[in-house]
C-alpha positions in Angstrom: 106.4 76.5 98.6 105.2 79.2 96.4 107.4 82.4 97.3 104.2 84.9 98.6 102.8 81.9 101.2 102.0 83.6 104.5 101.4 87.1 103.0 98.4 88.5 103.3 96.9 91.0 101.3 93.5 93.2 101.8 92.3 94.4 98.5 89.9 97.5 97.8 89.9 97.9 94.1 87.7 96.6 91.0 88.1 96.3 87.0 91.1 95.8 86.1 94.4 97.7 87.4 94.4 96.4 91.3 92.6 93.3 90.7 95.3 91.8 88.3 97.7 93.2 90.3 96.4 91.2 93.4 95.8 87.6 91.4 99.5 87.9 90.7 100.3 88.2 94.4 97.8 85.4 94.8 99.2 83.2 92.2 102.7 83.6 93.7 101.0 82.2 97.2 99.5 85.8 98.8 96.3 85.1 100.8 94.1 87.7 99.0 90.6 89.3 100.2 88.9 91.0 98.0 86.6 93.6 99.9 83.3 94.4 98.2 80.7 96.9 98.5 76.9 95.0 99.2 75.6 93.6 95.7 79.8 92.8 94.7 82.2 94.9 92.3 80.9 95.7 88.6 83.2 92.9 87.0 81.0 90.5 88.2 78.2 91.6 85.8 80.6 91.8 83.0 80.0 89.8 79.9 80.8 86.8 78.7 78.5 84.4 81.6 78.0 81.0 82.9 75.3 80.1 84.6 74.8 83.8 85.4 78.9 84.0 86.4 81.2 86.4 85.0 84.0 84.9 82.7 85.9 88.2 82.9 85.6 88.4 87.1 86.6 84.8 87.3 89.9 85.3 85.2 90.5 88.5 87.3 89.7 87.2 90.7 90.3 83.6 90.9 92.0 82.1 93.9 90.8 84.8 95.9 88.4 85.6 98.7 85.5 87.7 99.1 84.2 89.7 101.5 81.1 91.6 101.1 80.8 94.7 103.6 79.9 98.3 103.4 83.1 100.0 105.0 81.0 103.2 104.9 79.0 102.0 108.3 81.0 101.8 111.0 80.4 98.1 112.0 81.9 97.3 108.6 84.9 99.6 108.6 86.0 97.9 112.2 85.9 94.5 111.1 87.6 95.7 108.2 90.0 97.3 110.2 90.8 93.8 112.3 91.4 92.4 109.0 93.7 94.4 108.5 95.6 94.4 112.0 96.3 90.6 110.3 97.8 91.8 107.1 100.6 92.8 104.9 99.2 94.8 102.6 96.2 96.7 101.7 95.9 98.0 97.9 93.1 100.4 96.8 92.3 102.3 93.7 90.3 105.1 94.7 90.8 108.6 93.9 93.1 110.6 96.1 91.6 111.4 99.4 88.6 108.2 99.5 90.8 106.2 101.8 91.2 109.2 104.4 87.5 110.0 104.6 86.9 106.4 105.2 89.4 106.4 108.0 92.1 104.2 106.2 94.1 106.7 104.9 97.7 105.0 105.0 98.3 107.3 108.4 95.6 105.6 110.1 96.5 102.4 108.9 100.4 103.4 110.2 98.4 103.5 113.9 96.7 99.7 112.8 99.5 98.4 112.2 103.3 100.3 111.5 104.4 98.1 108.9 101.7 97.9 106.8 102.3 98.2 102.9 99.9 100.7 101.4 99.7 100.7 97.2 97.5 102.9 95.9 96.8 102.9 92.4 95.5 105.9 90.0 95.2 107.3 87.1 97.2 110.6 87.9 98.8 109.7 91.2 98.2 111.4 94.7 99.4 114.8 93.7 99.0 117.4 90.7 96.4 119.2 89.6 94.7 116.3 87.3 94.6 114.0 90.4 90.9 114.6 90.5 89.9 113.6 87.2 88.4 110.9 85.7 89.8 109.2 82.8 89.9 105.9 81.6 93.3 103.8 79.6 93.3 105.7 77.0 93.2 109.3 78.3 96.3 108.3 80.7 98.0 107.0 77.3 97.1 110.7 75.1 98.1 112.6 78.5 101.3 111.2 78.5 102.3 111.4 75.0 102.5 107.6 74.3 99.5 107.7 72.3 100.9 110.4 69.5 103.9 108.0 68.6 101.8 105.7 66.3 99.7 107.0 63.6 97.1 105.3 61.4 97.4 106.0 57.4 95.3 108.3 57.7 97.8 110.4 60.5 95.2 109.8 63.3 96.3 107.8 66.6 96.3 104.5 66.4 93.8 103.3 68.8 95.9 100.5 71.1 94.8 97.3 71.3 95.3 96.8 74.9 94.7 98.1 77.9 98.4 99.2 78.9 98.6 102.2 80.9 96.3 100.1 83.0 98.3 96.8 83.0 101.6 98.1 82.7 101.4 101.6 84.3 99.1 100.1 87.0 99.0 96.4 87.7 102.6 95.6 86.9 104.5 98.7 88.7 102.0 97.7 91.6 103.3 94.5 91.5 107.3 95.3 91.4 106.3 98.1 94.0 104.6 96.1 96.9 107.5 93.4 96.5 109.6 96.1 97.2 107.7 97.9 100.1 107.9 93.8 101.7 111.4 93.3 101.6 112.0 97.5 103.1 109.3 96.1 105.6 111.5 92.5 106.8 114.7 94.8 106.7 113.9 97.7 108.4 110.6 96.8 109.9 109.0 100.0 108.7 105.6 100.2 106.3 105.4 102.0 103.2 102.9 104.5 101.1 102.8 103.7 97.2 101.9 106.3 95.1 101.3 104.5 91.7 100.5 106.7 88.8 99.1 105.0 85.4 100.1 107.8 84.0 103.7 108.5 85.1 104.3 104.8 84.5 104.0 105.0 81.0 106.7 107.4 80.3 109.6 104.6 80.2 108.2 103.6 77.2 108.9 106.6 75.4 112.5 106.4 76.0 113.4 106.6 72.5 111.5 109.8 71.6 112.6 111.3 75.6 116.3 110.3 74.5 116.2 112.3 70.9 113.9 115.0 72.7 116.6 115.9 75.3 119.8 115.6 72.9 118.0 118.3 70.2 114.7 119.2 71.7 113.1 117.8 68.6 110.0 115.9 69.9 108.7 113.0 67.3 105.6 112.5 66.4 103.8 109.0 65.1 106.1 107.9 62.7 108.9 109.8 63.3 111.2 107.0 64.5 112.5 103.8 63.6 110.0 101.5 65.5 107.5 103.8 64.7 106.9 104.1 60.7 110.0 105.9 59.8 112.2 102.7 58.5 111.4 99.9 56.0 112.8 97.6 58.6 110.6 97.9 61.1 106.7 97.6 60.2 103.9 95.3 59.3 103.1 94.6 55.7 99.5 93.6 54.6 99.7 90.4 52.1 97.8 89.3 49.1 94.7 87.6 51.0 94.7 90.6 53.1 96.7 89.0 55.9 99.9 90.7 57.5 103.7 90.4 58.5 105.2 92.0 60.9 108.8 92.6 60.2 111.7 93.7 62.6 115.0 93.5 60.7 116.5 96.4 62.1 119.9 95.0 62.0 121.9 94.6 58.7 121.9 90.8 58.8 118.7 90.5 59.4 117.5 93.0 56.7 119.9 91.1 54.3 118.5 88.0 55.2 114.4 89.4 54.6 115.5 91.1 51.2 117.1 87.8 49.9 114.0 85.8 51.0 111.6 88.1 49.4 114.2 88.9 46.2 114.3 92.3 46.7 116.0 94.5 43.7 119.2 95.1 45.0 118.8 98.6 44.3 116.5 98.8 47.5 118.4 97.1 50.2 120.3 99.9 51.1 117.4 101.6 52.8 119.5 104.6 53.6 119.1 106.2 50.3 115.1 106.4 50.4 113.5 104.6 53.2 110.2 105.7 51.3 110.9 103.9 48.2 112.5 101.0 49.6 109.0 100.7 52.4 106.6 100.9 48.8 109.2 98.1 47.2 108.5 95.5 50.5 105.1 96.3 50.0 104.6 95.3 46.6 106.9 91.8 47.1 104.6 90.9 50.4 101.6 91.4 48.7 102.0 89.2 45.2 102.0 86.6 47.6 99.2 85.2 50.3 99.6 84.8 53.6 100.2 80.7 53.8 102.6 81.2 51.3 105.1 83.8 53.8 104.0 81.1 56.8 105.5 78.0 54.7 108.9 80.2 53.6 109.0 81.8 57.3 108.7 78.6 59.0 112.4 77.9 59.0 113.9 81.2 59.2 115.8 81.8 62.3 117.2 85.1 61.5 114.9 87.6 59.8 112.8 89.1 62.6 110.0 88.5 60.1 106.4 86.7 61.5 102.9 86.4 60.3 100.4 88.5 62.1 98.6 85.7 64.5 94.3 86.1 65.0 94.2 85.1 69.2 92.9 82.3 68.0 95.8 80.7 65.7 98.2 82.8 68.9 96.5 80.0 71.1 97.3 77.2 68.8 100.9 77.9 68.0 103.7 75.6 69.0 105.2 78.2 70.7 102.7 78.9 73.2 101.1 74.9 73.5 104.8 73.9 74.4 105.5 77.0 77.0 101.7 75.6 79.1 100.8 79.6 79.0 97.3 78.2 78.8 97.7 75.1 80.5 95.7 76.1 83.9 91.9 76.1 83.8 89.2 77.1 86.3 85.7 75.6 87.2 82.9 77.9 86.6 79.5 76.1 87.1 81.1 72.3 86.4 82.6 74.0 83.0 86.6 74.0 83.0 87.4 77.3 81.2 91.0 77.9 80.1 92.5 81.0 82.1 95.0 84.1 81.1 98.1 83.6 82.3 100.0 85.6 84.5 103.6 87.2 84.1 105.1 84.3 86.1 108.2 82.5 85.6 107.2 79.1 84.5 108.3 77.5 88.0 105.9 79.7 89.7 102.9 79.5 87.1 100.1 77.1 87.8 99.2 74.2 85.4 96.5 72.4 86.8 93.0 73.4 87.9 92.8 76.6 90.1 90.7 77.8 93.0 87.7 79.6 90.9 86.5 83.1 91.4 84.9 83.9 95.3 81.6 83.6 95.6 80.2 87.3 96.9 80.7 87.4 100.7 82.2 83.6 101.2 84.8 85.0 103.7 82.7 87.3 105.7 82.5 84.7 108.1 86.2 84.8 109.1 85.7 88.7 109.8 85.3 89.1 113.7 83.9 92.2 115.7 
């Protein structure tokens, strides 16, 4: 019996933050209804397509169901408000004060039901003067700092290659947060509000420059700190055929280890006596040779921290991932079996077979009553 089975969730939000947090719940056995304004959420007309269908809404919203209502008349909102008399949880992502002029701010939904688990996701939070404005991932990520700690050659910001203030200052807290609010709820049999801020959420991630910005009140900047530019050790090194490694040899036997695999001059292995030198020394050794060449002499190192930068495509092909099943689990979009993103499951919760595929607009409306 998957661990969520019996848990019912009402879900309010589109793109990506809430609705990844939601197939999670589902995927771990939460019965999940996705409520959608009349015409459905804009994922659906999201590129790549099917037969007209959404890749990108069926990887988000698979195993869920849909119900297409406009909560704005009141018809809608009361048969929204039944469904709801019948659930868990209800998760939105509007901006602060949407759910109260609907009539489902979480004190309202207190009177619909007292133990009801509200999780409300943003990019500011509730409070504060920002809570108003719109931003996307990467204003949360240059409002909190995060962004600044990596630099491109040029000393710009690196621009991230994922979407992480909304996937792990949004859908994951909201995750670890309703679990939470569930278990309060069985022990104390009271409901709970959850404030989740993108933004906020991204701040553990900076405890290294927090930790040194506290001791001396010397705030880094990109490529100030070890994991960030400042150490030979730690950084990714472009190769002859224009391919890269990634090295992480931060501690002595590992460094050791890489220098005597790419017969470093001695001279340059104590990195303590120019990092600078030592950094333009790696570079030169990585790239006399091509990338197949570091893959062949990597393969059976087990101590170097050392890998070779992976296109998605060769990620999907790798040992490594074929023997974990992270992309074992497919779903059916018009008769086509399309391999799905996996979630952050344990492997004894993570599916491996053929899924549910994504709702079709309005498929549950029928189970809503008056």
């Amino acid at each position: 019996m998957k661990p969520l089975k019996g848990v019912r969730v009402v879900d309010f939000t589109t793109l990506l933050p809430g609705p990844l947090a939601t197939l999670i719940l589902a995927e771990a056995g939460a019965e999940v209804y996705k409520i959608e304004r009349p015409g459905g959420e804009d994922t659906r007309r999201s590129p790549p397509f099917i037969d007209n269908q959404s890749v990108m809404f069926a990887m988000l919203n698979r195993g869920k169901r849909s119900i297409e209502i406009d909560i704005k008349e009141k018809i809608g909102l009361d048969r929204i408000i039944n469904l709801i008399k019948k659930s868990d949880v209800v998760v939105d992502q509007f901006r602060p004060g949407v759910m109260e002029r609907i009539g489902l701010g979480y004190n309202e939904l207190k009177k619909i039901k007292h133990n009801i688990v509200h999780c409300s996701i943003t990019g500011y939070g509730q409070t504060g003067p920002k809570k108003y404005v719109a931003a996307h991932d990467i204003n949360y990520m240059a409002d909190s700092g995060l962004l600044s700690l990596a630099r491109n050659s040029d000393g710009a910001p690196a621009m991230p290659a994922a979407q992480i203030a909304d996937i792990a200052g949004g859908s994951y807290p909201a995750v670890i947060n309703i679990l939470l609010a569930l278990r309060n709820a069985e022990k104390t049999g009271n409901g709970s509000y959850l404030d989740i801020s993108m933004t906020d959420n991204l701040f553990p991630f900076m405890w290294i420059a927090l930790g040194i910005a506290y001791d001396n009140k010397n705030y880094p900047r990109g490529g100030d700190l070890r994991l960030t530019g400042a150490s030979p050790r730690y950084g990714i090194y472009r190769t002859l055929d224009s391919g890269f490694l990634a090295l992480g040899a931060l501690e002595e036997k590992f460094w050791r280890r890489f220098c005597e695999v790419i017969e470093l001059n001695e001279n340059f292995v104590d990195d303590s006596k120019n990092p600078e030198k030592t950094k333009q020394e790696v570079m030169k050794k990585v790239k006399a040779k091509n990338t197949s060449y570091w893959k062949t002499l990597l393969a059976n190192e087990t101590d170097i921290c050392c890998s070779v930068v992976n296109s998605v495509e060769e990620a999907l092909q790798d040992a490594q991932v074929v023997e974990r099943q992270l992309v074992a689990a497919s779903v059916n979009i018009s008769e086509k079996n399309i391999k799905v993103m996996p979630t952050p499951l344990a492997p004894i919760w993570r599916p491996k077979t053929l899924l549910a595929g994504a709702p079709v607009l309005g498929e549950a409306n029928s189970m809503l009553v008056e």
